[in-house]
VOTIDO-36009 format. One record per residue (C-alpha): residue in one letter; x, y, z. Coordinates in steps of 0.02 Angstrom, whole numbers, plus 32768, in hexadecimal, padded with zeros to 4 digits. Example, Ala and Ser with C-alpha at 12.3 -4.5 7.8 and 13.67 -1.06 7.14 Angstrom:
A82677F1F8186S82AC7FCB8165
end
This chain:
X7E3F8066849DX7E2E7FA4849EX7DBC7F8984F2X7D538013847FX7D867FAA83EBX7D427F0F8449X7C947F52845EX7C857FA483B4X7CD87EF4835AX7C3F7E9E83ABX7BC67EEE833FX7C217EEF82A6X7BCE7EAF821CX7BE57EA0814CX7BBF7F4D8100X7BC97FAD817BX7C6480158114X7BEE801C807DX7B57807880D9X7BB480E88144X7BE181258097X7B2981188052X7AF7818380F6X7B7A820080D9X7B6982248021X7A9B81E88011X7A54821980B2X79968236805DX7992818A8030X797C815280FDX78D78142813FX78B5816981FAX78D080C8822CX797680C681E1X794E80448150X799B807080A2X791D80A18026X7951804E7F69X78D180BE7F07X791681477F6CX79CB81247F2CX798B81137E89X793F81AD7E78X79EC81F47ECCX7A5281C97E44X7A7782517D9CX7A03821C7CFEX7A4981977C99X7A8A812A7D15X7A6980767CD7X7A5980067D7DX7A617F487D57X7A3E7E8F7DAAX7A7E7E447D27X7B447E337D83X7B9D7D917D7BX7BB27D987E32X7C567D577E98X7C1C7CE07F1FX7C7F7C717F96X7C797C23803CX7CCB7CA580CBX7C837D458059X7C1B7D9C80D7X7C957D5A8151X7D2B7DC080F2X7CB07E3C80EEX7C8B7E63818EX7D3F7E6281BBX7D567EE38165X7CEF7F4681E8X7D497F1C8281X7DF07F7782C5X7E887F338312X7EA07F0583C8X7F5E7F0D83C3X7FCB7F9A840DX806F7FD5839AX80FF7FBB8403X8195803883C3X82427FDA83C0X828A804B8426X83368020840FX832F8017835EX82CA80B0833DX834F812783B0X83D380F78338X8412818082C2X83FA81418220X83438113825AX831581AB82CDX82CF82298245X82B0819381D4X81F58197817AX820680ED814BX81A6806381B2X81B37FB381D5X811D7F538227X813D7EAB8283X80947E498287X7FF77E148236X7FCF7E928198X7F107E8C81B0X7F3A7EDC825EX7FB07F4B820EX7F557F778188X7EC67FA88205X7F34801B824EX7F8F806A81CBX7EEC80A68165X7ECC810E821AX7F5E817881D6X7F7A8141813FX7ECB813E80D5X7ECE8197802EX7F9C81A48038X7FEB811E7FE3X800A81337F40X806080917F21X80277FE27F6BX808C7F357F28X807A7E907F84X809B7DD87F5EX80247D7A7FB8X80257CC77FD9X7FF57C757F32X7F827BE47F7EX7FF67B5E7F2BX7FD97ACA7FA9X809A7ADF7FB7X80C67B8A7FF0X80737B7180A0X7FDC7BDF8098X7F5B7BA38115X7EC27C1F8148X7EAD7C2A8218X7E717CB38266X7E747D028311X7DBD7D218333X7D647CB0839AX7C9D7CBF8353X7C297C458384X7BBA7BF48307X7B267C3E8346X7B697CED834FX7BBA7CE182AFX7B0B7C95825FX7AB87D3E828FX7B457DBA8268X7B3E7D8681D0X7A867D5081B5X7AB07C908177X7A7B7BDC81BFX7AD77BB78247X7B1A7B1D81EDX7B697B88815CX7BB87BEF81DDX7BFE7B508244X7C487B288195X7C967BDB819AX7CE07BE58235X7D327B288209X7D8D7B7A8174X7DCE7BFE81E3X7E037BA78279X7E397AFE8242X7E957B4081ABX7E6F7B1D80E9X7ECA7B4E805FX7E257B437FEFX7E0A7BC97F74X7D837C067FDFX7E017C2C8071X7E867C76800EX7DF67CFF7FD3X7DAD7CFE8091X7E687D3880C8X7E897DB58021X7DCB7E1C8021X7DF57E7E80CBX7EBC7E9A809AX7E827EDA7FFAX7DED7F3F801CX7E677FA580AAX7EE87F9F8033X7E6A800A7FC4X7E4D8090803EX7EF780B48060X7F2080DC7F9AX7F21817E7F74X7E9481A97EEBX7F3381B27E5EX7F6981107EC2X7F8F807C7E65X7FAE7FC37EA5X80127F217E57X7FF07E827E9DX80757DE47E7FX80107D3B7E56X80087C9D7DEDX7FA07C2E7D99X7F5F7BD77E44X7EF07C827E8AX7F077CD77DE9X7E507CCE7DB2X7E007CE77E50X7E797D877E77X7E467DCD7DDEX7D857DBD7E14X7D967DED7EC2X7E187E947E8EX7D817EC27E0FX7D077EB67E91X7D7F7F197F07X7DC27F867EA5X7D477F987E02X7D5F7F447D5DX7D787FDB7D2AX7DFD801B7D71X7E627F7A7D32X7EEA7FAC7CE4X7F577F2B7CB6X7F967E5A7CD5X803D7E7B7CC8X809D7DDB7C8EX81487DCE7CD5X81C77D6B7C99X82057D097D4EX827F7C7F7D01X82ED7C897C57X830A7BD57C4BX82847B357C24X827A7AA97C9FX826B7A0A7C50X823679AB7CF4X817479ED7CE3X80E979D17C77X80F27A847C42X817B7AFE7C76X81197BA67CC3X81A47C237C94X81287CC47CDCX80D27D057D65X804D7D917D63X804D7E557DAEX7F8B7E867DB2X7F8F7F487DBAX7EEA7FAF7DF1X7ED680767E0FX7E7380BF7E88X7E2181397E0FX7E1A81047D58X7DFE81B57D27X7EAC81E47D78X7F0681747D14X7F7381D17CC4X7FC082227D86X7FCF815C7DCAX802581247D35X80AC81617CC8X813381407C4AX81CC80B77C5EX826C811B7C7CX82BE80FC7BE7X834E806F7BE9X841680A27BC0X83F3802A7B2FX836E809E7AE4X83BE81307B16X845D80F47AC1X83E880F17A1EX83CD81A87A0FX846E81F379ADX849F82A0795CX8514828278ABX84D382FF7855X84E5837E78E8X843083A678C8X8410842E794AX837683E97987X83E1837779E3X83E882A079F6X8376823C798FX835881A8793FX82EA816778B3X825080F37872X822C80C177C4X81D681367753X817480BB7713X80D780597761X80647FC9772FX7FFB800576C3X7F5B7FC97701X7F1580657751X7F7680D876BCX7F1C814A7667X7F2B816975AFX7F9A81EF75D1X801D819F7624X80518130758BX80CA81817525X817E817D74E4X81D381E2754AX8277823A7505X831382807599X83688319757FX83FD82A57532X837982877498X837381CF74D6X82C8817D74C6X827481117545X820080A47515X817C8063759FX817F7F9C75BCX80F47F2375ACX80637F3E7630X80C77FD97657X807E809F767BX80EC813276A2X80D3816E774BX80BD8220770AX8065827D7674X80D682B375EEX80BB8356762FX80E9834076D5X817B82C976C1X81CE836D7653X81A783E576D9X81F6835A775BX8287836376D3X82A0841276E2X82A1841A7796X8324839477A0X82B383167807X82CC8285777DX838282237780X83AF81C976DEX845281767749X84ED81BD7766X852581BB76A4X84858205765FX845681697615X83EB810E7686X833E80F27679X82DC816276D1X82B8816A77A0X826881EB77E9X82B982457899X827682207941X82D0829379B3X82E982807A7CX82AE83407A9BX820883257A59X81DC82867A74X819482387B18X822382437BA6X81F481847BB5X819D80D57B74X810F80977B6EX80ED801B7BF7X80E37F5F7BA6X80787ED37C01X81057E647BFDX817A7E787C64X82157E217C30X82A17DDC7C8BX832E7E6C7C4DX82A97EF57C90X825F7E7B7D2CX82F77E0D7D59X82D07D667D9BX82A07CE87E1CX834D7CB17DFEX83A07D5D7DFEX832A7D897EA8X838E7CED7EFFX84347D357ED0X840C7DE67F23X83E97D737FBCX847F7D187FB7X84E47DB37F99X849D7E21802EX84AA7D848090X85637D56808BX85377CBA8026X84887C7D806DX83EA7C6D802FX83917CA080D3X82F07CB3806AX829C7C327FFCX82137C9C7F72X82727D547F74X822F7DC67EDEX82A27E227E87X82E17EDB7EB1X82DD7F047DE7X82287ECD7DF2X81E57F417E80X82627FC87E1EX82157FB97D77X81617FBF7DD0X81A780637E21X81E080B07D76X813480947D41X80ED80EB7DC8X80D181AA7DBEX8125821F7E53X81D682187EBCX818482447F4FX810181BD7F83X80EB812C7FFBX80FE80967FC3X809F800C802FX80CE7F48802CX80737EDE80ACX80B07E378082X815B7E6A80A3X81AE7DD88093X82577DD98071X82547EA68072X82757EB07FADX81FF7F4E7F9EX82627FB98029X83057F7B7FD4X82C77FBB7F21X826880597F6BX832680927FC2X837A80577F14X830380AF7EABX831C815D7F1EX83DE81577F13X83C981347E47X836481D17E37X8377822B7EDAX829682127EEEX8258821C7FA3X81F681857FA6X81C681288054X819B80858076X8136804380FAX81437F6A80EDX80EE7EE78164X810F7E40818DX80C07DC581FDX81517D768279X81337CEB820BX81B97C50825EX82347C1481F4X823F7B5D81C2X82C47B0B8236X83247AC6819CX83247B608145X83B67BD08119X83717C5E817DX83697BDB821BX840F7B96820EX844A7C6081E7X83F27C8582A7X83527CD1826BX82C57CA682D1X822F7D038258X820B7D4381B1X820B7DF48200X82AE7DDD8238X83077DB48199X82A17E29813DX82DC7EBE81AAX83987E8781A0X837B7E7A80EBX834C7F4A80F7X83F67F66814AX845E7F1680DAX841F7F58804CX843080038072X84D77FEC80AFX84F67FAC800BX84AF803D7FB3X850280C2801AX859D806D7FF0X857080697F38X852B812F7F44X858081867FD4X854E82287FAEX84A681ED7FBBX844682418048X83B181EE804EX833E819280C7X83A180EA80C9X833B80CD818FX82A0809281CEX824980888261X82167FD382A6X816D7FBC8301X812B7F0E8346X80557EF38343X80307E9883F7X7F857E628439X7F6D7E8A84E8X7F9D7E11857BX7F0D7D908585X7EFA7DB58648X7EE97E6E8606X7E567E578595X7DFB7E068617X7E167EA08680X7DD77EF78604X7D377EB185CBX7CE77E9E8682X7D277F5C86B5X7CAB7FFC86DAX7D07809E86D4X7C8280BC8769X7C79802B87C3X7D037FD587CDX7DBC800187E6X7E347FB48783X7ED77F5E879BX7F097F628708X7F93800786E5X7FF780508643X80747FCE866BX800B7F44862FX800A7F778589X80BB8008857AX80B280AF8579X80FC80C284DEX809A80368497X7FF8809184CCX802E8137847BX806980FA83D6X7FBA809F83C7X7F54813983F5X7FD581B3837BX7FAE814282F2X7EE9813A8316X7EEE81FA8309X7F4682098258X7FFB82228296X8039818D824EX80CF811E828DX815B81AC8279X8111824E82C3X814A82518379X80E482B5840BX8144832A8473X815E83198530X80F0839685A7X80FA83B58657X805683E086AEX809C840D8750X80F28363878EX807C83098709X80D082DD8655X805382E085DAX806382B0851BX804B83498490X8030832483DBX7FCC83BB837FX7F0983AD8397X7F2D8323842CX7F5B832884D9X7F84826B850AX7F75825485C4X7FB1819385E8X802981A0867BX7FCF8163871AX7F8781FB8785X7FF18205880FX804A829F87F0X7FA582EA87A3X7F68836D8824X7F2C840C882BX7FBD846287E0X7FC284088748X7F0B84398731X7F4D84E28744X7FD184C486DAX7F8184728640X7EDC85188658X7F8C85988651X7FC0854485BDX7F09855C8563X7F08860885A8X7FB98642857FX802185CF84EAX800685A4843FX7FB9850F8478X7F0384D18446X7F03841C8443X7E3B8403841FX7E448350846CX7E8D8302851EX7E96825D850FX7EAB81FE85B3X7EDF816585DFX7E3F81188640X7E9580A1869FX7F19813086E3X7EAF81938719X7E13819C87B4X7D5E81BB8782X7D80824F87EFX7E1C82B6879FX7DBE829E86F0X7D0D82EF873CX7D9483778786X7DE1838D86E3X7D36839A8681X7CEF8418870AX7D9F848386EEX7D968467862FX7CE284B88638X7D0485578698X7D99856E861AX7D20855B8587X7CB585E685DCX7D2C864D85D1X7D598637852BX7CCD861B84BBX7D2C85ED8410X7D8C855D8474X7D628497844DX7D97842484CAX7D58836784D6X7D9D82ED8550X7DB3823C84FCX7DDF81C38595X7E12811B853EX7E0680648578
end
């Protein structure tokens, strides 16, 4: 467990992610000594490849730094709110809230997670020197280690670990802190997954650059501008009336399955009529007649209606049709000359054939987006009168990102929480069109500001306001849709690093040396399962069932056996018991996983010599014990 991550976090290094993959996919191109062979790869690749030096290269202080935390796992156990989670609206919920840092999150969560979310939106901190953003870290290199980790001078890594422990809010920390977040945040998208990222003008350049490099220029799909204010303020030099959505797919070549059609507005619905009770249905109309620079010679003509009345083609002006076809159109009553039979010529668009949808636009106005003003309202509102949070987006922003978004039943991941605005629109958007979406949102227990709103309101964190925020608004929206029967729950989880004493324990112990003091208790029984569930693709909402072995209560969850209670009550007969259950149940967990520090040297040689003599018996069986630390 821990103190597994600790050993294998002190040989992480940059790129270790990138030639695992090489290994995996280009194992020819290894020499026997292990060293990656260029020509090898070269000669790997299908004819026509062009391979170029010639990139423009992205290059900042903290790089290989960001880098090579992208290597190394989480030390924290997930600690289950208990209370919360046993209540009934959260019980069966499949919707997630994580309390604590979202690198450690995010560590966890692709264990389960990786190549299922379809959706990702955050609004990171926008580096402004005013919304508090300050890069520190938790890792405690020194220079000298760091220097050969990452094969630089020891003086350029002294200037590295002073940008990470002292705190900057240089451009070059503000990437150091995004390159990890983002390059997890890429293998948790599904390959039709799509992201949208909330920024301004400040990190706006150097987002763009690093989400390229993360993500691929090409699989950039748009710089959405949206429209965050309606009104000018006269007190600066220039009034900044937008902010920016960057949007990137996983797969450029799945485009089409990550990203749809707008659902069409009430106001364009309302545009599509039926006067002439034409049996095709609702439709409106567009002019039959088009600029005439791309015309061809046979769409200038006079054109004469049914009536006998001639229409003559303006200036500069084409007719959208040939002669020919504009007759035919005629006959089949697809052109409208207004509801005397006078007008000038329009030709039918109607709702059954056309797209069920728009066209997404790159701006995003305020009408479709709402505002920063509008977001401040919702606050208020929810909050009987108090603005408990200071930068809330709006819900209409996260909903028109979601009616973008192909599929109704996805996960939807936001980990910069914040003020919860995703989980509010993700439960808004399911009552609207009764869609199946989850959200999982995490959010570092961030204090708030003692003269803050939220403060003076009795919120102590971030979290805290941004999980009250979750229950009012779906209060709200069962009120506003009670025959909704959606998932209007979510199960609350807090990230905690190990007791100090604990992890000292730890790093000087020998499984056969030494016995340890330390027990289950020191770290929660629940705590300790929820971890391990999650590191074995169960995720936070699938639950293990309760087993008795005898007088021994073991932990059940498909392929695993968890063993984490202390081995007091493990005897004989629960070694009998769990060889029965192989022999005589549909029960065939290929892994038991045991707690190390529950259990003697002695009952796990026991177990292994019973688990033998059971495989001997039955050759098709595959059982590994996994004893954690």
């Amino acid at each position: 467990m821990i103190k597994d991550i600790i050993g294998r976090n002190a040989e992480a290094a940059a790129g270790q992610k990138e030639i695992k993959v090489l290994r995996e996919y280009f194992p020819q191109c290894f020499n026997a000594d292990g060293e990656f062979d260029i020509e090898a790869f070269k000669a790997a690749l299908p004819e026509g490849t062009t391979l170029t030096d010639e990139t423009s290269g992205f290059n900042w202080l903290g790089k290989n730094y960001a880098r090579m935390l992208t290597n190394m796992d989480t030390t924290t156990l997930i600690r289950p709110d208990e209370e919360h989670n046993a209540k009934p609206e959260n019980r069966d919920s499949q919707n997630v809230y994580i309390s604590g840092d979202n690198l450690d999150a995010l560590q966890h969560l692709v264990k389960s997670y990786g190549g299922k979310v379809k959706v990702i939106y955050i609004d990171p901190p926008y580096n402004t020197g005013s919304d508090g953003f300050v890069y520190n870290d938790k890792f405690n290199f020194t220079a000298d280690d760091l220097a050969k980790r990452l094969d630089v001078s020891r003086e350029r890594a002294e200037r590295i670990l002073s940008m990470t422990r002292r705190g900057s809010a240089s451009h070059a920390a503000w990437l150091t802190f995004m390159l990890p977040r983002l390059s997890f945040a890429r293998d948790l998208l599904t390959d039709d997954g799509v992201i949208f990222i909330s920024i301004d003008d400040n990190e706006q350049a150097n987002l763009k650059k690093l989400c390229d490099e993360v993500f691929s220029e090409e699989c950039f799909v748009a710089q959405f501008i949206w429209e965050k204010r309606k009104t000018r303020e006269n007190r600066a030099s220039i009034s900044i009336r937008h902010d920016y959505v960057l949007c990137y797919v996983k797969d450029i070549e799945l485009l089409e399955d990550s990203l749809g059609l707008e659902m069409m507005t009430k106001a364009a619905l309302s545009r599509y009529k039926n006067p002439d009770n034409d049996p095709k249905g609702p439709w409106t109309s567009v002019p039959a007649i088009a600029q005439a620079g791309h015309g061809t010679k046979s769409q200038f003509y006079t054109f004469v209606a049914p009536n006998g009345k001639s229409y003559n083609l303006p200036s500069g002006s084409c007719w959208r049709m040939t002669l020919e076809k504009m007759n035919e159109a005629v006959a089949q009553n697809k052109i409208w000359f207004g509801s005397d039979g006078n007008g000038v010529p329009r030709i039918k668009k109607y709702l059954s054939e056309g797209k069920q949808g728009l066209t997404p636009e790159s701006i995003i106005s305020s009408e479709k987006g709402g505002t920063n003003d509008s977001a401040k309202r919702e606050i208020v509102e929810l909050f009987n009168g108090k603005a408990v949070f200071e930068t809330p987006k709006p819900v209409e922003l996260i909903r028109h990102i979601l009616s973008m978004t192909l599929g109704e039943n996805i996960t939807v991941l936001d980990f910069f929480g914040g003020s919860s605005t995703t989980a509010h629109a993700v439960m808004q958007k399911n009552a609207e069109d009764g869609g199946n979406r989850k959200f999982i949102l995490v959010q570092w227990q961030e204090e708030c500001k003692p003269d803050s709103e939220a403060a003076k309101a009795g919120y102590k964190t971030i979290d805290e306001v941004g999980i009250e925020r979750i229950k009012r608004a779906a209060k709200k929206i069962k009120e506003a849709n009670p025959l909704f029967a959606g998932d209007l729950g979510f199960k609350h989880f807090v990230l905690e690093e190990p007791k100090e004493n604990a992890l000292l324990q730890m790093e000087t112990f020998d499984p056969i040396t030494t016995i340890s003091s330390l027990t289950v208790d020191d770290f929660g029984l629940e705590a300790v399962l929820r971890t391990w569930l999650v590191a074995d693709g169960y995720g936070f909402t699938e639950d293990a069932e309760e087993m008795m072995l005898g007088r021994y209560k073991a932990y059940w969850k498909d392929n695993h056996l968890y063993m984490i209670n202390p081995d007091n009550d493990f005897d004989a007969n629960s070694i009998a018991a769990l060889m029965d259950k192989y022999n005589g149940e549909p029960f065939s967990p290929q892994n038991i996983v045991i707690f190390g520090y529950s259990f003697s040297f002695t009952h796990c040689e026991e177990l292994q010599k019973n688990l033998r003599t059971l495989k001997e018996g039955n050759k098709t069986l595959t059982v590994n014990i996994d004893v954690r630390y």
